[in-house]
C-alpha positions in Angstrom: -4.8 12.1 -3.3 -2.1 14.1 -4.9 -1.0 12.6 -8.4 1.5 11.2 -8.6 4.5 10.8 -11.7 3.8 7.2 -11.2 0.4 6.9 -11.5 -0.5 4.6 -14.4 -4.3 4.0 -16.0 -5.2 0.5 -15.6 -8.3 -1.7 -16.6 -10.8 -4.1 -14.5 -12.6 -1.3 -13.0 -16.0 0.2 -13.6 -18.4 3.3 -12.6 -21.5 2.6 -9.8 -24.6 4.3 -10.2 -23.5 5.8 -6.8 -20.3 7.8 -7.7 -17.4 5.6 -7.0 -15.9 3.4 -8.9 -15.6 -0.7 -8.4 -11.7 -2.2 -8.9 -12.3 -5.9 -10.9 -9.1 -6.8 -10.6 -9.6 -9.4 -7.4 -12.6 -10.7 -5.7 -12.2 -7.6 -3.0 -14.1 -5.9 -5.4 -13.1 -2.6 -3.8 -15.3 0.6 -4.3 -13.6 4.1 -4.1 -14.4 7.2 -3.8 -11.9 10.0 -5.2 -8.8 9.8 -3.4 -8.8 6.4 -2.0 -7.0 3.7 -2.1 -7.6 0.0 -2.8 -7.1 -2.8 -0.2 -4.2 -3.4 -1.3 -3.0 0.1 -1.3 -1.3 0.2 -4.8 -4.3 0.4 -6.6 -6.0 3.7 -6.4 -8.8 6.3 -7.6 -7.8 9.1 -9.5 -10.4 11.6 -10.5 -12.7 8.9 -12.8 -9.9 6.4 -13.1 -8.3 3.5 -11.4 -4.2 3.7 -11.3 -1.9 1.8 -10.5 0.9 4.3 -8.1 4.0 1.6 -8.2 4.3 1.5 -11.8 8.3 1.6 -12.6 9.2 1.4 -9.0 10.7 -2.0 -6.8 11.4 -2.3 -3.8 14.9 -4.4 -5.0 16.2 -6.8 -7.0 18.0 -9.7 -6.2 19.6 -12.3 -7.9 18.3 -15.6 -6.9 18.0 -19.9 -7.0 15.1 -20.8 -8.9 14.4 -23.2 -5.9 13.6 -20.4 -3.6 10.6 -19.3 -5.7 10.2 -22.2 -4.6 10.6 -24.0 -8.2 12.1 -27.5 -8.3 11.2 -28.9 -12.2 11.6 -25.4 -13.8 15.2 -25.3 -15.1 16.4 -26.3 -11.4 19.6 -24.5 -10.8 19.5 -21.8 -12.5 19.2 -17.9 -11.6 16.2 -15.8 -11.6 16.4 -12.0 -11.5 13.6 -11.3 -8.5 11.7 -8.0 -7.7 8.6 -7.0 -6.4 7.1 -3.8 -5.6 4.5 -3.1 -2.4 1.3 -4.0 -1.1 -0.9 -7.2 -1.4 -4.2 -7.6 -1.7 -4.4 -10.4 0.7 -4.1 -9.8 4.3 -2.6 -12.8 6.0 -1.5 -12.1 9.2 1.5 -15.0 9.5 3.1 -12.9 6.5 6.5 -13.7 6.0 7.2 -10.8 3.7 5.2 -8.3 5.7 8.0 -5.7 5.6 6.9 -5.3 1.7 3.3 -6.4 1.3 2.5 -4.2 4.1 4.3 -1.2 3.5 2.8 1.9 2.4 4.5 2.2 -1.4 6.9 4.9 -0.3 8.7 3.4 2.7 10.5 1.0 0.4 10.5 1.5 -3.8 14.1 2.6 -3.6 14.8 1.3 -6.8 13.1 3.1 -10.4 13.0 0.0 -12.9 11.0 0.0 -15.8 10.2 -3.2 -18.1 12.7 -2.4 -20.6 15.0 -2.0 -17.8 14.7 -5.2 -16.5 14.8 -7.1 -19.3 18.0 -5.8 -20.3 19.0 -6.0 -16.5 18.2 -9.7 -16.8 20.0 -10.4 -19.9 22.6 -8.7 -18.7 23.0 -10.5 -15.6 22.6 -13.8 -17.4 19.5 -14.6 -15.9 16.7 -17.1 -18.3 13.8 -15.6 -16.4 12.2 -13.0 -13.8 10.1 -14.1 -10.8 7.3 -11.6 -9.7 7.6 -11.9 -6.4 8.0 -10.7 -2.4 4.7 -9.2 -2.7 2.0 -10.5 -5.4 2.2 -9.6 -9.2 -1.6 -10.1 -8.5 -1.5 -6.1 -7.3 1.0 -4.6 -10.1 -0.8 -6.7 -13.1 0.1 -3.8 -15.7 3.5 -3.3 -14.8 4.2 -7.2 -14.7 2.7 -8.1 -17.8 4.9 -5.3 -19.7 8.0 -6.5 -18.3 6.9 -10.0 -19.4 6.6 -8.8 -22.8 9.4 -7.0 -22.5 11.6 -9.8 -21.5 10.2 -12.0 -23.5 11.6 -10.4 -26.6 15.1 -11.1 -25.0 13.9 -15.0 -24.8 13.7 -14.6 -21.4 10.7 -16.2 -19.3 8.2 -15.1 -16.6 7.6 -16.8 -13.1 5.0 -15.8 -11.0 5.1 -15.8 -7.4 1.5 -15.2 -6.0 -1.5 -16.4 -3.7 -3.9 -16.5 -7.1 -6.8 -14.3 -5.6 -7.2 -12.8 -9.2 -10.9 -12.2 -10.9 -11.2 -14.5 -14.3 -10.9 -12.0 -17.2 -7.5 -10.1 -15.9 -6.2 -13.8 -14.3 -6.1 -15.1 -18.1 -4.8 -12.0 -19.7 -1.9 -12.3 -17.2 -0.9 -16.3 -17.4 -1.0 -15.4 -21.1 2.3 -14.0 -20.3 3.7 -16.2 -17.9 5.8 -18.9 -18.4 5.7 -20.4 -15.0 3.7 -20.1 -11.7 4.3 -20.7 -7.9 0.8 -20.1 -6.2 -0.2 -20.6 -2.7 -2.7 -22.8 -1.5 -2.7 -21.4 2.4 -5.0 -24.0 3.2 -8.1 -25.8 2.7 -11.0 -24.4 4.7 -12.7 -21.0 3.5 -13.0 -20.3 7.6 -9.1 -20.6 7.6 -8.9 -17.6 4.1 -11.0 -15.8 6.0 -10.1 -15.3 9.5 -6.4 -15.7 8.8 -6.1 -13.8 5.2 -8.7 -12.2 5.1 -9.9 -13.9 1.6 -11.6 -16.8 0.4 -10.5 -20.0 -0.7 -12.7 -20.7 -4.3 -11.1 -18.1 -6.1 -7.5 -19.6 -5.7 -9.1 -23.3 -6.4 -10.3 -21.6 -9.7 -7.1 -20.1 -10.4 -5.3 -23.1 -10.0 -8.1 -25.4 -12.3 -7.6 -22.2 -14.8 -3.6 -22.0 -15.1 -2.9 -26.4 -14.8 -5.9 -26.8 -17.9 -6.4 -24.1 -19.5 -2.6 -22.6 -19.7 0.8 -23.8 -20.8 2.3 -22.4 -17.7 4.5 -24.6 -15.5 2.7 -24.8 -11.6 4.1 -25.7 -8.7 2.2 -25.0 -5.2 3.5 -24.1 -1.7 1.3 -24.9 1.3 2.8 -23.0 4.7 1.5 -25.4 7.4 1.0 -23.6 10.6 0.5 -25.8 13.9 -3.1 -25.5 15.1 -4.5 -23.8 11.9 -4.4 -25.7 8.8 -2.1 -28.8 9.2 -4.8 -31.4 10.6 -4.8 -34.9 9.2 -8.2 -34.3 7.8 -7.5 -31.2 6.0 -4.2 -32.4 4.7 -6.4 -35.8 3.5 -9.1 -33.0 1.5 -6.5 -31.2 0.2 -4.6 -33.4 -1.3 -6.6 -35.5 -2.6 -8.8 -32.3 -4.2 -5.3 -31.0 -6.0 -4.9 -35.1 -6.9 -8.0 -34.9 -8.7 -8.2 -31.6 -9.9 -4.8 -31.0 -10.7 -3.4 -34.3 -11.4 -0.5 -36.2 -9.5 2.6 -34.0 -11.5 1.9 -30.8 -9.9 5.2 -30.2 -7.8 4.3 -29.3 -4.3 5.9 -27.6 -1.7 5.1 -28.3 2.0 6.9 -25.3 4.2 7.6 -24.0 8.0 5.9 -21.3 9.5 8.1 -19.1 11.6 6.6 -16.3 14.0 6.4 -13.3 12.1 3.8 -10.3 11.3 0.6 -10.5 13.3 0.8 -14.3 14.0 4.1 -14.3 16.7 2.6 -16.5 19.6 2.8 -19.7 17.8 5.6 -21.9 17.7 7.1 -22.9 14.4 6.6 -25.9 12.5 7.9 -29.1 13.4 9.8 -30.6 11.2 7.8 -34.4 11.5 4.6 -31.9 10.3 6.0 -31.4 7.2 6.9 -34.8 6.7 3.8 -36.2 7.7 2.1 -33.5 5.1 4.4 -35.1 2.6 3.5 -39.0 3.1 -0.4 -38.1 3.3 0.0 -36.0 -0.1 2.3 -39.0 -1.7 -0.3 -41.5 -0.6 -3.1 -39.8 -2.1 -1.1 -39.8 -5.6 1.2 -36.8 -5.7 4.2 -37.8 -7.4 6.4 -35.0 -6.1 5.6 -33.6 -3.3 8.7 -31.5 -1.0 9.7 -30.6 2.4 10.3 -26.6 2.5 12.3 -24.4 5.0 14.1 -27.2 6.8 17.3 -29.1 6.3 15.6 -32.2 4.7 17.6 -33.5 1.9 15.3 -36.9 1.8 12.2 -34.3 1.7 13.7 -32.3 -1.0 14.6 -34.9 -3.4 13.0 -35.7 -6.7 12.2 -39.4 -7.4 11.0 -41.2 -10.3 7.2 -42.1 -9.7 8.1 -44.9 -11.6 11.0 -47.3 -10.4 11.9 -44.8 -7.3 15.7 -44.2 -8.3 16.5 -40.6 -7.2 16.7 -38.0 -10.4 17.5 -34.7 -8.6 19.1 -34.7 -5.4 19.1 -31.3 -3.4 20.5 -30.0 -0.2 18.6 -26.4 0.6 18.9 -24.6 -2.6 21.9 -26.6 -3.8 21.1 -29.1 -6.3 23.6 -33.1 -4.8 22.5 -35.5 -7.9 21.5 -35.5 -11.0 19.9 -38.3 -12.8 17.8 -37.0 -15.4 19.1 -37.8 -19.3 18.8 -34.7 -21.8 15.5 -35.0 -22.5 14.4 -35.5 -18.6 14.0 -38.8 -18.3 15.0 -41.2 -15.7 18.2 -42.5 -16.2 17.0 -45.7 -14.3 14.0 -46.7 -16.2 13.2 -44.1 -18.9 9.9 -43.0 -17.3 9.8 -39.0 -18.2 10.0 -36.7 -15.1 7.3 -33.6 -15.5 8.9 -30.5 -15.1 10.6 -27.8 -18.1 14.4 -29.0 -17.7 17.3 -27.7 -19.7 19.5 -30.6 -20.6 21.5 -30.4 -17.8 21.4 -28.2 -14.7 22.6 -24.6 -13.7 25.7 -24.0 -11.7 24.3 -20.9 -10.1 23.6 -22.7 -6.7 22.4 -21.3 -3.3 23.6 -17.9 -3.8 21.9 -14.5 -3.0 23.0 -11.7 -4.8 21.6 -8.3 -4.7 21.8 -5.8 -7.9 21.1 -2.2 -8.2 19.7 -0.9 -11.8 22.9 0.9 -12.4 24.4 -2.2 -13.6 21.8 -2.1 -16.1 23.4 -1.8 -19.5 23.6 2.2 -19.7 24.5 2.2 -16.1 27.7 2.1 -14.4 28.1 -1.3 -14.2 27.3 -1.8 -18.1 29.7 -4.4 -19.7 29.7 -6.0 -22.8 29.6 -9.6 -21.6 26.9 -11.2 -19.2 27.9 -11.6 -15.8 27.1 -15.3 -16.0 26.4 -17.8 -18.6 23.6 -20.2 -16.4 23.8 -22.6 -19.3 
Protein backbone atom coordinates (compact mmCIF):
# COMPACT_ATOMS: atom_id res chain seq x y z
CA UNK A 1 0.00 0.00 0.00
CA UNK A 2 1.37 3.22 -1.13
CA UNK A 3 1.61 5.89 1.84
CA UNK A 4 -0.32 8.02 1.87
CA UNK A 5 -0.11 12.13 3.20
CA UNK A 6 -2.98 11.10 5.40
CA UNK A 7 -1.75 8.31 7.05
CA UNK A 8 -1.74 8.87 10.84
CA UNK A 9 0.05 6.39 13.66
CA UNK A 10 -2.61 5.14 15.90
CA UNK A 11 -2.61 2.95 19.10
CA UNK A 12 -4.66 -0.41 20.06
CA UNK A 13 -2.59 -2.60 17.94
CA UNK A 14 0.09 -5.08 18.65
CA UNK A 15 2.89 -7.45 16.84
CA UNK A 16 2.02 -11.62 16.55
CA UNK A 17 4.67 -13.98 16.87
CA UNK A 18 3.71 -14.69 13.18
CA UNK A 19 4.55 -11.31 11.42
CA UNK A 20 1.37 -9.33 11.21
CA UNK A 21 0.15 -7.18 13.35
CA UNK A 22 -3.43 -7.44 15.52
CA UNK A 23 -5.72 -4.00 15.32
CA UNK A 24 -7.39 -3.67 19.30
CA UNK A 25 -9.42 -1.14 18.41
CA UNK A 26 -12.85 -3.37 18.07
CA UNK A 27 -13.70 -6.91 18.76
CA UNK A 28 -12.81 -7.73 14.88
CA UNK A 29 -9.50 -8.05 16.15
CA UNK A 30 -8.19 -7.79 12.63
CA UNK A 31 -4.67 -9.20 11.74
CA UNK A 32 -2.68 -7.62 8.79
CA UNK A 33 -0.06 -8.31 6.87
CA UNK A 34 1.91 -5.27 5.20
CA UNK A 35 -0.28 -3.54 2.97
CA UNK A 36 -3.68 -4.44 4.21
CA UNK A 37 -6.38 -3.03 5.31
CA UNK A 38 -8.61 -3.41 8.28
CA UNK A 39 -12.37 -4.51 7.99
CA UNK A 40 -13.28 -1.48 8.13
CA UNK A 41 -11.07 -0.24 5.47
CA UNK A 42 -9.76 3.01 7.26
CA UNK A 43 -7.64 1.36 9.46
CA UNK A 44 -4.55 -0.04 7.84
CA UNK A 45 -0.90 -1.63 8.11
CA UNK A 46 1.93 0.42 7.23
CA UNK A 47 5.27 -1.13 7.31
CA UNK A 48 5.26 -2.11 11.47
CA UNK A 49 2.43 0.29 12.24
CA UNK A 50 -1.29 0.55 12.25
CA UNK A 51 -2.70 4.09 10.54
CA UNK A 52 -5.39 5.54 10.35
CA UNK A 53 -5.69 6.85 6.16
CA UNK A 54 -8.92 9.39 6.79
CA UNK A 55 -7.27 11.50 9.22
CA UNK A 56 -8.18 15.24 8.18
CA UNK A 57 -10.53 14.24 5.57
CA UNK A 58 -14.82 14.14 5.58
CA UNK A 59 -16.89 13.20 3.51
CA UNK A 60 -19.18 16.65 4.38
CA UNK A 61 -20.43 18.65 6.78
CA UNK A 62 -23.81 19.59 7.32
CA UNK A 63 -25.59 21.66 9.58
CA UNK A 64 -28.19 19.84 11.45
CA UNK A 65 -31.36 19.34 14.29
CA UNK A 66 -29.94 17.79 17.26
CA UNK A 67 -33.09 15.52 16.96
CA UNK A 68 -31.88 13.85 13.87
CA UNK A 69 -28.82 12.45 15.76
CA UNK A 70 -31.44 11.29 16.97
CA UNK A 71 -31.16 13.40 20.42
CA UNK A 72 -34.38 14.52 22.14
CA UNK A 73 -33.16 15.63 25.98
CA UNK A 74 -29.80 17.00 24.78
CA UNK A 75 -30.35 20.77 24.28
CA UNK A 76 -33.41 19.80 21.89
CA UNK A 77 -33.50 22.33 19.21
CA UNK A 78 -30.47 23.37 18.73
CA UNK A 79 -27.82 22.86 15.75
CA UNK A 80 -25.13 20.42 15.54
CA UNK A 81 -22.32 20.75 13.06
CA UNK A 82 -22.28 16.92 11.60
CA UNK A 83 -19.45 15.10 9.63
CA UNK A 84 -18.16 11.85 9.20
CA UNK A 85 -15.59 10.28 7.23
CA UNK A 86 -15.72 6.56 5.51
CA UNK A 87 -15.94 3.08 6.40
CA UNK A 88 -17.39 1.17 9.37
CA UNK A 89 -16.35 -1.55 11.01
CA UNK A 90 -19.71 -3.12 11.17
CA UNK A 91 -21.16 -4.71 8.28
CA UNK A 92 -24.98 -4.52 8.43
CA UNK A 93 -26.48 -5.14 5.35
CA UNK A 94 -29.93 -2.93 5.96
CA UNK A 95 -27.37 0.14 6.08
CA UNK A 96 -28.97 3.22 5.67
CA UNK A 97 -25.78 5.17 5.14
CA UNK A 98 -24.14 2.65 2.94
CA UNK A 99 -23.07 5.24 0.36
CA UNK A 100 -20.42 6.35 3.25
CA UNK A 101 -19.76 3.38 5.51
CA UNK A 102 -19.15 1.41 2.44
CA UNK A 103 -17.15 3.41 0.31
CA UNK A 104 -13.65 2.91 -0.32
CA UNK A 105 -12.12 6.33 1.47
CA UNK A 106 -11.40 8.04 -1.80
CA UNK A 107 -14.78 7.87 -3.62
CA UNK A 108 -16.14 10.48 -1.17
CA UNK A 109 -13.60 12.68 1.38
CA UNK A 110 -14.15 15.67 -0.76
CA UNK A 111 -13.81 17.91 2.09
CA UNK A 112 -9.96 18.37 4.04
CA UNK A 113 -11.04 19.31 7.72
CA UNK A 114 -8.75 19.15 10.47
CA UNK A 115 -9.81 19.38 14.33
CA UNK A 116 -8.83 22.87 14.66
CA UNK A 117 -10.74 23.49 11.62
CA UNK A 118 -13.79 22.34 12.84
CA UNK A 119 -13.94 23.74 15.92
CA UNK A 120 -13.50 27.06 14.59
CA UNK A 121 -16.07 25.98 11.74
CA UNK A 122 -18.43 25.22 14.52
CA UNK A 123 -18.06 28.30 16.54
CA UNK A 124 -18.26 30.01 13.68
CA UNK A 125 -21.44 28.61 12.49
CA UNK A 126 -22.93 28.98 15.93
CA UNK A 127 -23.16 25.49 16.52
CA UNK A 128 -22.80 24.21 20.81
CA UNK A 129 -21.66 20.83 19.61
CA UNK A 130 -20.31 18.36 16.77
CA UNK A 131 -21.96 14.92 16.15
CA UNK A 132 -19.57 12.13 14.83
CA UNK A 133 -21.66 10.69 12.67
CA UNK A 134 -22.93 9.01 9.00
CA UNK A 135 -20.37 6.44 9.54
CA UNK A 136 -19.04 5.46 13.15
CA UNK A 137 -16.41 7.63 15.18
CA UNK A 138 -15.76 3.97 16.38
CA UNK A 139 -13.32 3.72 13.03
CA UNK A 140 -11.63 7.35 13.02
CA UNK A 141 -11.05 7.21 17.12
CA UNK A 142 -7.78 9.50 16.76
CA UNK A 143 -9.10 12.05 14.56
CA UNK A 144 -12.48 12.32 16.69
CA UNK A 145 -11.06 12.57 19.93
CA UNK A 146 -8.67 15.60 18.70
CA UNK A 147 -11.47 17.39 17.34
CA UNK A 148 -13.21 16.83 20.70
CA UNK A 149 -10.43 18.41 22.39
CA UNK A 150 -10.22 20.79 20.01
CA UNK A 151 -13.72 21.98 20.30
CA UNK A 152 -13.87 21.62 23.56
CA UNK A 153 -11.55 24.48 24.15
CA UNK A 154 -14.23 26.68 22.20
CA UNK A 155 -16.86 25.29 24.98
CA UNK A 156 -18.28 23.37 22.48
CA UNK A 157 -19.46 19.62 23.07
CA UNK A 158 -19.06 16.15 21.45
CA UNK A 159 -21.98 13.81 20.32
CA UNK A 160 -21.30 10.54 19.27
CA UNK A 161 -23.23 8.82 16.74
CA UNK A 162 -22.14 5.05 16.67
CA UNK A 163 -23.14 1.18 16.92
CA UNK A 164 -20.63 0.90 20.22
CA UNK A 165 -18.64 -2.27 18.87
CA UNK A 166 -15.47 -0.69 20.56
CA UNK A 167 -12.76 -2.89 22.70
CA UNK A 168 -12.69 -1.51 26.58
CA UNK A 169 -9.36 0.30 26.88
CA UNK A 170 -9.87 2.72 23.59
CA UNK A 171 -13.99 2.72 24.36
CA UNK A 172 -13.09 4.74 27.76
CA UNK A 173 -10.33 6.86 26.40
CA UNK A 174 -12.89 7.98 23.81
CA UNK A 175 -16.23 8.71 26.10
CA UNK A 176 -13.58 10.58 28.14
CA UNK A 177 -14.16 13.14 25.46
CA UNK A 178 -17.58 12.94 24.72
CA UNK A 179 -20.25 14.79 26.00
CA UNK A 180 -23.18 12.89 24.60
CA UNK A 181 -23.86 9.54 22.89
CA UNK A 182 -26.47 8.00 20.37
CA UNK A 183 -25.67 4.20 20.15
CA UNK A 184 -27.42 1.50 18.47
CA UNK A 185 -28.87 -1.37 19.86
CA UNK A 186 -29.74 -3.27 16.39
CA UNK A 187 -31.31 -5.88 18.20
CA UNK A 188 -31.38 -8.39 20.86
CA UNK A 189 -30.27 -11.75 19.66
CA UNK A 190 -26.32 -12.42 18.92
CA UNK A 191 -27.79 -14.71 15.76
CA UNK A 192 -29.51 -11.36 14.55
CA UNK A 193 -25.46 -9.20 15.04
CA UNK A 194 -24.18 -11.88 13.39
CA UNK A 195 -25.97 -12.83 10.32
CA UNK A 196 -27.27 -9.35 9.63
CA UNK A 197 -24.01 -7.16 10.83
CA UNK A 198 -21.79 -9.15 10.89
CA UNK A 199 -20.90 -8.52 14.78
CA UNK A 200 -21.88 -9.57 18.04
CA UNK A 201 -24.22 -8.24 20.40
CA UNK A 202 -22.07 -8.39 24.18
CA UNK A 203 -19.77 -5.90 23.14
CA UNK A 204 -22.42 -3.14 22.57
CA UNK A 205 -24.35 -4.34 25.86
CA UNK A 206 -20.93 -3.63 27.54
CA UNK A 207 -20.58 -0.40 25.90
CA UNK A 208 -23.74 0.70 26.88
CA UNK A 209 -23.34 -0.62 30.87
CA UNK A 210 -19.72 1.28 30.42
CA UNK A 211 -20.90 4.84 29.09
CA UNK A 212 -24.71 5.04 31.35
CA UNK A 213 -22.35 4.04 34.80
CA UNK A 214 -19.26 4.61 34.41
CA UNK A 215 -19.33 8.02 32.26
CA UNK A 216 -20.98 11.43 32.50
CA UNK A 217 -22.00 11.27 28.99
CA UNK A 218 -25.65 11.88 28.04
CA UNK A 219 -27.13 8.35 26.13
CA UNK A 220 -29.83 7.95 24.15
CA UNK A 221 -30.45 4.58 22.08
CA UNK A 222 -32.00 3.99 18.58
CA UNK A 223 -33.40 0.48 17.82
CA UNK A 224 -34.18 0.17 13.78
CA UNK A 225 -36.96 -2.46 13.84
CA UNK A 226 -37.05 -4.47 10.73
CA UNK A 227 -40.22 -6.70 9.94
CA UNK A 228 -39.28 -10.39 10.27
CA UNK A 229 -35.79 -9.82 11.95
CA UNK A 230 -35.79 -8.30 15.23
CA UNK A 231 -39.23 -6.75 16.04
CA UNK A 232 -40.92 -9.98 17.68
CA UNK A 233 -42.99 -9.43 20.90
CA UNK A 234 -40.48 -11.57 22.72
CA UNK A 235 -37.41 -9.91 21.74
CA UNK A 236 -38.87 -6.41 22.17
CA UNK A 237 -40.14 -7.96 25.89
CA UNK A 238 -35.95 -9.08 26.59
CA UNK A 239 -34.81 -6.06 25.38
CA UNK A 240 -36.48 -3.79 27.05
CA UNK A 241 -36.71 -4.96 30.00
CA UNK A 242 -32.60 -5.82 29.99
CA UNK A 243 -31.88 -1.83 29.08
CA UNK A 244 -34.76 -1.28 32.12
CA UNK A 245 -32.62 -3.03 34.39
CA UNK A 246 -29.32 -2.30 33.21
CA UNK A 247 -29.70 0.98 32.15
CA UNK A 248 -32.42 2.36 34.13
CA UNK A 249 -35.87 3.74 32.99
CA UNK A 250 -34.27 7.61 31.86
CA UNK A 251 -32.40 6.40 28.99
CA UNK A 252 -34.25 8.15 25.95
CA UNK A 253 -35.04 5.61 23.34
CA UNK A 254 -35.55 5.83 19.89
CA UNK A 255 -37.72 3.16 18.13
CA UNK A 256 -37.15 3.74 14.06
CA UNK A 257 -38.41 2.50 10.35
CA UNK A 258 -36.43 0.46 8.28
CA UNK A 259 -36.66 1.37 4.63
CA UNK A 260 -35.12 -0.94 1.69
CA UNK A 261 -31.77 0.09 1.31
CA UNK A 262 -28.08 -1.55 0.84
CA UNK A 263 -28.13 -5.35 0.77
CA UNK A 264 -31.45 -5.80 2.57
CA UNK A 265 -34.05 -4.31 -0.48
CA UNK A 266 -36.70 -7.26 -0.54
CA UNK A 267 -38.36 -6.33 2.67
CA UNK A 268 -41.01 -4.05 3.05
CA UNK A 269 -40.68 -1.10 5.47
CA UNK A 270 -41.81 -0.76 8.85
CA UNK A 271 -45.24 -0.34 9.65
CA UNK A 272 -45.99 2.31 11.51
CA UNK A 273 -48.36 0.19 14.35
CA UNK A 274 -44.68 -1.76 14.79
CA UNK A 275 -43.11 1.07 16.14
CA UNK A 276 -45.86 1.90 18.20
CA UNK A 277 -46.33 -1.43 19.55
CA UNK A 278 -42.30 -1.35 20.28
CA UNK A 279 -43.08 1.84 22.16
CA UNK A 280 -46.04 0.59 24.61
CA UNK A 281 -43.99 -2.80 25.33
CA UNK A 282 -40.76 -0.66 26.23
CA UNK A 283 -43.15 1.93 28.34
CA UNK A 284 -44.72 -0.99 30.14
CA UNK A 285 -41.56 -2.51 31.06
CA UNK A 286 -40.54 1.00 32.75
CA UNK A 287 -39.02 3.22 30.12
CA UNK A 288 -39.97 6.59 30.87
CA UNK A 289 -39.21 7.98 27.41
CA UNK A 290 -39.36 5.98 24.88
CA UNK A 291 -39.99 7.52 20.81
CA UNK A 292 -41.43 6.72 17.62
CA UNK A 293 -38.58 7.48 14.74
CA UNK A 294 -38.89 8.06 10.92
CA UNK A 295 -42.66 8.50 10.77
CA UNK A 296 -44.99 11.36 11.17
CA UNK A 297 -46.06 10.55 14.85
CA UNK A 298 -46.36 13.55 16.85
CA UNK A 299 -48.04 11.50 19.91
CA UNK A 300 -44.83 9.03 19.50
CA UNK A 301 -42.43 11.81 19.50
CA UNK A 302 -43.59 13.62 22.45
CA UNK A 303 -41.89 13.88 25.78
CA UNK A 304 -44.15 13.34 28.89
CA UNK A 305 -43.62 13.70 32.49
CA UNK A 306 -43.20 10.07 34.00
CA UNK A 307 -44.74 11.61 36.70
CA UNK A 308 -48.33 13.33 36.36
CA UNK A 309 -48.28 12.70 32.37
CA UNK A 310 -48.66 16.46 31.23
CA UNK A 311 -46.78 16.87 27.94
CA UNK A 312 -43.16 18.83 28.40
CA UNK A 313 -41.85 18.76 24.87
CA UNK A 314 -44.00 18.59 22.08
CA UNK A 315 -42.46 17.72 18.57
CA UNK A 316 -43.55 17.41 15.01
CA UNK A 317 -40.47 15.54 12.99
CA UNK A 318 -37.54 17.57 13.91
CA UNK A 319 -39.63 20.61 14.85
CA UNK A 320 -40.01 21.04 18.46
CA UNK A 321 -44.77 22.21 19.01
CA UNK A 322 -44.60 22.62 23.03
CA UNK A 323 -42.65 23.41 25.61
CA UNK A 324 -43.32 22.77 29.17
CA UNK A 325 -40.20 22.39 30.92
CA UNK A 326 -39.28 25.42 33.58
CA UNK A 327 -35.50 26.72 33.51
CA UNK A 328 -34.18 24.16 35.41
CA UNK A 329 -36.14 21.24 33.39
CA UNK A 330 -38.76 20.54 35.37
CA UNK A 331 -42.28 19.88 34.72
CA UNK A 332 -44.18 22.83 34.71
CA UNK A 333 -47.25 20.59 35.88
CA UNK A 334 -45.96 18.91 38.92
CA UNK A 335 -42.23 19.78 39.48
CA UNK A 336 -41.00 16.22 38.87
CA UNK A 337 -37.44 16.84 36.99
CA UNK A 338 -37.27 15.55 33.33
CA UNK A 339 -33.70 13.65 32.66
CA UNK A 340 -32.04 15.01 29.86
CA UNK A 341 -29.05 18.23 29.55
CA UNK A 342 -31.57 21.14 28.68
CA UNK A 343 -30.61 24.75 28.15
CA UNK A 344 -33.15 26.93 29.83
CA UNK A 345 -35.23 27.22 27.04
CA UNK A 346 -35.05 25.64 23.61
CA UNK A 347 -33.25 26.46 20.20
CA UNK A 348 -34.89 28.07 17.32
CA UNK A 349 -32.82 26.30 14.83
CA UNK A 350 -35.74 23.84 13.80
CA UNK A 351 -35.89 21.15 11.05
CA UNK A 352 -33.47 22.65 8.82
CA UNK A 353 -30.60 20.98 6.81
CA UNK A 354 -27.90 22.99 5.81
CA UNK A 355 -24.77 22.03 4.16
CA UNK A 356 -21.32 23.96 4.71
CA UNK A 357 -18.05 23.81 2.90
CA UNK A 358 -14.73 24.49 5.12
CA UNK A 359 -14.12 27.64 3.21
CA UNK A 360 -16.54 29.35 5.42
CA UNK A 361 -14.22 28.46 8.06
CA UNK A 362 -12.82 31.57 9.60
CA UNK A 363 -9.70 32.10 7.19
CA UNK A 364 -11.92 31.00 4.33
CA UNK A 365 -13.94 32.82 2.03
CA UNK A 366 -16.86 32.89 3.87
CA UNK A 367 -15.03 34.19 7.20
CA UNK A 368 -17.02 36.89 9.07
CA UNK A 369 -16.70 38.40 12.23
CA UNK A 370 -20.10 37.37 13.68
CA UNK A 371 -21.53 33.77 14.05
CA UNK A 372 -23.99 32.85 11.56
CA UNK A 373 -26.50 32.07 14.27
CA UNK A 374 -26.83 32.65 17.92
CA UNK A 375 -28.77 28.91 18.95
CA UNK A 376 -29.22 30.44 22.36
Amino acid sequence: MAKSFDSHPVQYWHKLDDGRIQCDLCPRFCRLHEGQRAFCFVRARQGDQMVLTTYGRSSGFCVDPVEKKALNHFLPRSPVLSFGTSGCNLGCRFCQNWDISKAREYDVLAERAYPEDIARMAERLGCPSVAYTCNDPTIFHEYAIDTAIACHARGIKSIAVTAGYVCPEPRAEFYRHMDAANIDLKGFTDDFYHKVCYAHLQPILDTLVYVKRETRVWLEITTLLIPGLNDSEAELEQMTQWVVENLGPDVPWHFTAFHPDWRMRDIPQTPAKTLSRARAIATRNGARYAFTGNVHDPAGQATYCHQCQALLIGRDWYEITAWRLTDDGKCKNCGTACAGRFAPSPGTWGSKRMPVSMSMAPGGSGDTNAPLYAWG
